[in-house]
VEXKOLVEX-818697 format. One record per residue (C-alpha): residue in three letters; x, y, z. Coordinates in steps of 0.5 Angstrom, whole numbers, padded with zeros to 4 digits, always signed. Example, Ala and Ser with C-alpha at 12.3 -4.5 7.8 and 13.67 -1.06 7.14 Angstrom:
! residues 2
Ala+0025-0009+0016Ser+0027-0002+0014
This chain:
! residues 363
Unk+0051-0047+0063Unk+0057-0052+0063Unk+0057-0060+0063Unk+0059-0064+0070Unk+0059-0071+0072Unk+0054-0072+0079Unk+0052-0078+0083Unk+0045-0078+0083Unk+0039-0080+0088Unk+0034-0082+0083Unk+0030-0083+0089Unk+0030-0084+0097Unk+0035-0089+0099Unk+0036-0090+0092Unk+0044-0092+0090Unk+0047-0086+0088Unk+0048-0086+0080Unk+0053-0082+0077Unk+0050-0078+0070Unk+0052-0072+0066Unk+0048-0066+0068Unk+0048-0059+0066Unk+0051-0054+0072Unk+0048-0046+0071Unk+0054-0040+0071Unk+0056-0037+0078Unk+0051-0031+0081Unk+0053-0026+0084Unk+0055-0028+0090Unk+0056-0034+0088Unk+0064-0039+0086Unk+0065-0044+0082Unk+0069-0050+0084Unk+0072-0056+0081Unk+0072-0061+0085Unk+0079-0064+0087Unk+0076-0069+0093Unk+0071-0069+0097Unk+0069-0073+0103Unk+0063-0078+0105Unk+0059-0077+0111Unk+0054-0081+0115Unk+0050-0076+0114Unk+0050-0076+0107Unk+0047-0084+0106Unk+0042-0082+0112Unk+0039-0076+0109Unk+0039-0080+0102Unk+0034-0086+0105Unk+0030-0081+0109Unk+0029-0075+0103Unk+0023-0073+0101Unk+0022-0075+0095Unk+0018-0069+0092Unk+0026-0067+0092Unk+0028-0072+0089Unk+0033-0074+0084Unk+0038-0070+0089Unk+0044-0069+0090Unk+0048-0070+0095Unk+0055-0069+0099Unk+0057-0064+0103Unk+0066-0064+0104Unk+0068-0061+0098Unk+0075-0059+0097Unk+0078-0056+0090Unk+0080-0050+0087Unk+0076-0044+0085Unk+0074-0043+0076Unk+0070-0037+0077Unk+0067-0032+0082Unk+0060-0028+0081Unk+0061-0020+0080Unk+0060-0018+0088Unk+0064-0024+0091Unk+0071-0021+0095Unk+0075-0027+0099Unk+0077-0032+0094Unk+0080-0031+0086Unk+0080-0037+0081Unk+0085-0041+0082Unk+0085-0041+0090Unk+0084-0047+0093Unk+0079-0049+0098Unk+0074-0052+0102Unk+0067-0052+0103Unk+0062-0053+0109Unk+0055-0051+0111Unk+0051-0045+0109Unk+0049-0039+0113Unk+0046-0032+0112Unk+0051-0028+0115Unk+0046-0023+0118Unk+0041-0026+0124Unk+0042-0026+0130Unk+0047-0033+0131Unk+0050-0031+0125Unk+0053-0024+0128Unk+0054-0028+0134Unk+0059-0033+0131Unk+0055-0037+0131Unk+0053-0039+0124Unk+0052-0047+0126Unk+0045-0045+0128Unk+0043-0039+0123Unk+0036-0039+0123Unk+0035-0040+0114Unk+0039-0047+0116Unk+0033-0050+0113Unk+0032-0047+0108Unk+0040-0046+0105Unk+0042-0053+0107Unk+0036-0058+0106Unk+0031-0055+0102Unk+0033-0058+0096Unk+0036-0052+0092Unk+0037-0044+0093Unk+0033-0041+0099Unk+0029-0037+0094Unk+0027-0044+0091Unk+0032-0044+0085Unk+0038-0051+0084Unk+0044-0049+0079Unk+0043-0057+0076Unk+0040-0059+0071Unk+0038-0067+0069Unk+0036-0068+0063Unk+0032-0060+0061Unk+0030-0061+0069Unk+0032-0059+0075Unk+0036-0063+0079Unk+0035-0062+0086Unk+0041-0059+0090Unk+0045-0054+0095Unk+0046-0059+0100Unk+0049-0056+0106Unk+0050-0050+0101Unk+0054-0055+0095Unk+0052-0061+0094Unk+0059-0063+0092Unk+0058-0070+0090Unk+0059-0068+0083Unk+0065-0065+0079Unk+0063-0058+0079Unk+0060-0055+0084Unk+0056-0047+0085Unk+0057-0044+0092Unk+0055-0038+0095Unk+0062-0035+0098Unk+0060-0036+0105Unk+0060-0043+0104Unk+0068-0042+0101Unk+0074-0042+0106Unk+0080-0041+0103Unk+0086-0046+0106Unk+0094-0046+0104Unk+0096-0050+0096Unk+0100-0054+0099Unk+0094-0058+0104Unk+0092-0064+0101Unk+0085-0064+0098Unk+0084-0070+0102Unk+0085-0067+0108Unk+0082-0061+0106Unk+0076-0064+0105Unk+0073-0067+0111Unk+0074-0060+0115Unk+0068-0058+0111Unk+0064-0062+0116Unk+0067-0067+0120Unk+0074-0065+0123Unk+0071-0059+0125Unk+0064-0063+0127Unk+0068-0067+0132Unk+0074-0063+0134Unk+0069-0056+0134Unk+0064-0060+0140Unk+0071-0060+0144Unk+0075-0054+0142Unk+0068-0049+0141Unk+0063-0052+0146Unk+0065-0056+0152Unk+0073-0053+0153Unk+0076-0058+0156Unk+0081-0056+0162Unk+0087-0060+0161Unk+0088-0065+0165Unk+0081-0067+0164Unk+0078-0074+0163Unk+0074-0075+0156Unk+0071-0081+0153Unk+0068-0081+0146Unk+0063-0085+0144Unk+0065-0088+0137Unk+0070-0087+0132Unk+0069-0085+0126Unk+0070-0080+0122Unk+0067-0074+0127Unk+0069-0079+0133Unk+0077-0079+0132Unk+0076-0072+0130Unk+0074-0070+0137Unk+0079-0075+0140Unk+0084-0071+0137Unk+0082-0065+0139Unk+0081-0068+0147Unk+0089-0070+0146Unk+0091-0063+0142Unk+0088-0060+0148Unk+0091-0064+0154Unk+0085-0068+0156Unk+0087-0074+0160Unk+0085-0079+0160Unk+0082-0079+0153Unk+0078-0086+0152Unk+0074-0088+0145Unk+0069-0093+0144Unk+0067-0097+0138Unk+0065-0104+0136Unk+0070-0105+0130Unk+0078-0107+0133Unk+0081-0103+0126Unk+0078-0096+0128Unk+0079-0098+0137Unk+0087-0099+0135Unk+0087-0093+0130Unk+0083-0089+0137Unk+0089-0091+0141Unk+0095-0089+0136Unk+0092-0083+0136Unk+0093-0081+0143Unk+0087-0085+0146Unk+0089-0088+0152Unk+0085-0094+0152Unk+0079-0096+0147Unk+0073-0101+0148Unk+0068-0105+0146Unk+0061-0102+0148Unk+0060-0109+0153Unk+0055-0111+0158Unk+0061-0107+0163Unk+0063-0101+0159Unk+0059-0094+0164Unk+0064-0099+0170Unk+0070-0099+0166Unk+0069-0093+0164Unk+0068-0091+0170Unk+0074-0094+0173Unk+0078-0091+0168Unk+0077-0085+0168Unk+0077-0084+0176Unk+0070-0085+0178Unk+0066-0082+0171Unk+0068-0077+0166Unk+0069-0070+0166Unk+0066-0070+0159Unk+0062-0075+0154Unk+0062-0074+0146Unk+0056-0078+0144Unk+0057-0079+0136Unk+0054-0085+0134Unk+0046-0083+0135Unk+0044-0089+0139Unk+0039-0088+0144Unk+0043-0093+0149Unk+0049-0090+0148Unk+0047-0083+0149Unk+0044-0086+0157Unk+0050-0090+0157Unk+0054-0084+0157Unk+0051-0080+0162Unk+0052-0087+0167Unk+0060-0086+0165Unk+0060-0079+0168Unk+0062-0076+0174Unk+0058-0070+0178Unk+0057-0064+0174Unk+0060-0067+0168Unk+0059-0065+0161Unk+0056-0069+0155Unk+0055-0067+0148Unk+0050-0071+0143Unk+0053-0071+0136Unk+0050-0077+0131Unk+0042-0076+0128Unk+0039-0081+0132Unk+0032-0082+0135Unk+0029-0079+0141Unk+0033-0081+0147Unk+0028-0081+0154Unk+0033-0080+0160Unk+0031-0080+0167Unk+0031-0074+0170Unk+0032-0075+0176Unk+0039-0078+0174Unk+0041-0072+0171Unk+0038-0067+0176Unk+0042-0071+0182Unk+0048-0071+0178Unk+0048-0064+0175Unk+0049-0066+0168Unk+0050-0061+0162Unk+0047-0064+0155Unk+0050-0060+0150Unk+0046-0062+0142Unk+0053-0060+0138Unk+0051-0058+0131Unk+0058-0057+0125Unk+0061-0056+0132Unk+0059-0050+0133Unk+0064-0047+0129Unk+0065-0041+0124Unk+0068-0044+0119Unk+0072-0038+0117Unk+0075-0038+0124Unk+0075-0044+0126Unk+0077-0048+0120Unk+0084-0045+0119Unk+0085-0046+0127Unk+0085-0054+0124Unk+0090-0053+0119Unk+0095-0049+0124Unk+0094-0055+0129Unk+0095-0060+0122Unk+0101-0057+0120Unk+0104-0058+0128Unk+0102-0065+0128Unk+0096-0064+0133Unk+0090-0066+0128Unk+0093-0072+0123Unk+0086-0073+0119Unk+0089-0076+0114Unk+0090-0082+0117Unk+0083-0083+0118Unk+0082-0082+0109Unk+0081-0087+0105Unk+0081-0085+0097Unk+0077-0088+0092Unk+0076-0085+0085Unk+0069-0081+0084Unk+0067-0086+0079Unk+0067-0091+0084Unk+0062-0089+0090Unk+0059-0094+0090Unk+0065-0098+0093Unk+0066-0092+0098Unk+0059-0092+0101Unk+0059-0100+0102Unk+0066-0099+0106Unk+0064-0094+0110Unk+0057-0099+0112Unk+0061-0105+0114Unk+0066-0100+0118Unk+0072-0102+0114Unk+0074-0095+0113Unk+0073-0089+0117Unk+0073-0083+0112Unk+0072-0085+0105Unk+0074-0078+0101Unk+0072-0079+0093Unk+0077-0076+0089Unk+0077-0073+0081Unk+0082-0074+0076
């Protein structure tokens, strides 16, 4: 057992409170890292407020970054001392899994949002109690975290950690939806709905990949200008005539729509901006959405529901990074860092909008 610093959910929609807990050794499949960064996501703040509370006090987060201190006996692709970033958990052996496909593995639930372990156990500990933990296989809110080494991707020394961070989830969340599933011709029109940290990495992927044009949507005028200096060509408030402009400026709809934002209006607006036998990919952990079929039908539309981009992270990640290094996927221009003690702060600037990815940083 060794001593950690973790942001604690006491409670669902409770603040997070950062406390002194107690962290098991690595088992044997399993690596030990410290944390150098670790990025904030959506996810984490409405998981949190939606969490079962039989489940609480957890641990949250799920975009760690940081360097290996130790490995369990069987662990083969990471040695102390490399540096790495995290992402979800899979089981490696199912159907999905042996397809490349791990984003849809069928012991999702179970190593990712059950709270602990797939055999029910957590690596924390609060006060002699368990603390519940292994969220999307790491709960990195936390200085230390115990990963199993499916979930541990080795990248370069030199990648800033807070880069590295966000890869874990929403870099290859947004650019995988494009890079992964809808495969884009170059040439081809593609709008996003809202430009936050998984939205703007779609967007990057769309320019990367050739798309013209590429066409964000956001209400915040910081994030519609960042949209534009990334490669966007135009950027828009969600108005009254947003599907006609869309329309108009992608020469009578778009060829594909990511939809990030989970409102269920924006999701019908979106197949309204897109063309016959257009594409769109839904993101965002919204409500139930209710379209008219007939609408869908006449206009051949594919709907795609996108998870972690449905990407293999042990592929897909170090594709990011080489398109990082050529200049094509600048996601450092989406952080803001802030001091992991300071979360709080973090999380009430990615509420008002006034941060696009807020990434933790530890001394």
């Amino acid at each position: 057992m060794r001593r950690v610093r973790a942001a604690v959910a006491e409670a669902p929609g409770a603040p997070f409170t950062v406390r002194d807990a107690e962290l098991e050794d690595p088992r044997p499949y399993e690596v030990l890292v410290r944390m150098t960064a670790v990025g904030i996501c959506h996810t984490d703040l409405v998981m949190r407020d939606t969490w079962p509370r039989h489940l609480t006090p957890m641990v949250f987060g799920h975009e760690g970054a940081g360097r290996v201190e130790a490995v369990g006996a069987e662990v083969t692709g990471v040695a102390p001392g490399d540096h790495v970033c995290l992402t979800f958990a899979s089981c490696g052996a199912c159907e999905q899994c042996a397809a490349g496909h791990p984003a849809y593995c069928r012991a999702a639930q179970a190593q990712n949002l059950s709270g602990g372990r797939d055999d029910g156990t957590t690596p924390l500990s609060l006060d002699g109690a368990p603390l519940h933990a292994g969220f999307f296989g790491q709960s990195s809110f936390a200085t230390h975290a115990v990963v199993h080494e499916r979930g541990v991707i080795k990248v370069p020394s030199d990648l800033p950690a807070a880069v590295a961070a966000p890869l874990g989830c929403s870099g290859q969340t947004g650019a995988g939806t494009v890079l992964n599933r809808l495969r884009p011709e170059p040439g081809s029109s593609l709008v996003v709905l809202g430009a936050g940290g998984v939205g703007l990495s779609a967007l990057m992927a769309a320019v990367a990949a050739g798309c013209d044009p590429v066409v964000a949507v956001d209400p915040v005028a910081s994030r519609r200008a960042l949209a534009t200096a990334l490669g966007a060509k135009a950027a828009l408030a969600p108005g009254d005539t947003l599907v006609a402009a869309l329309r108009d400026l992608t020469g009578g709809g778009a060829h594909h729509v990511v939809e990030t934002t989970g409102r269920p209006e924006m999701a019908r607006r979106a197949v309204g901006a897109l063309r016959p036998r257009g594409e769109l990919a839904l993101l965002g952990l919204g409500g139930e959405v209710t379209f008219d079929v007939r609408g869908l039908l006449a206009k051949g539309v594919r709907v795609h529901g996108v998870i972690e981009g449905d990407s293999d992270p042990g592929r897909f990640v170090p594709e990011l990074i080489g398109l990082h290094r050529r200049g094509l996927f600048p996601l450092e221009r989406l952080v803001t860092a802030f001091p992991f003690e300071d979360i709080a702060e973090a999380v009430a600037a990615l509420g008002d909008g006034g941060v696009v990815k807020p990434v933790l940083t530890f001394g």
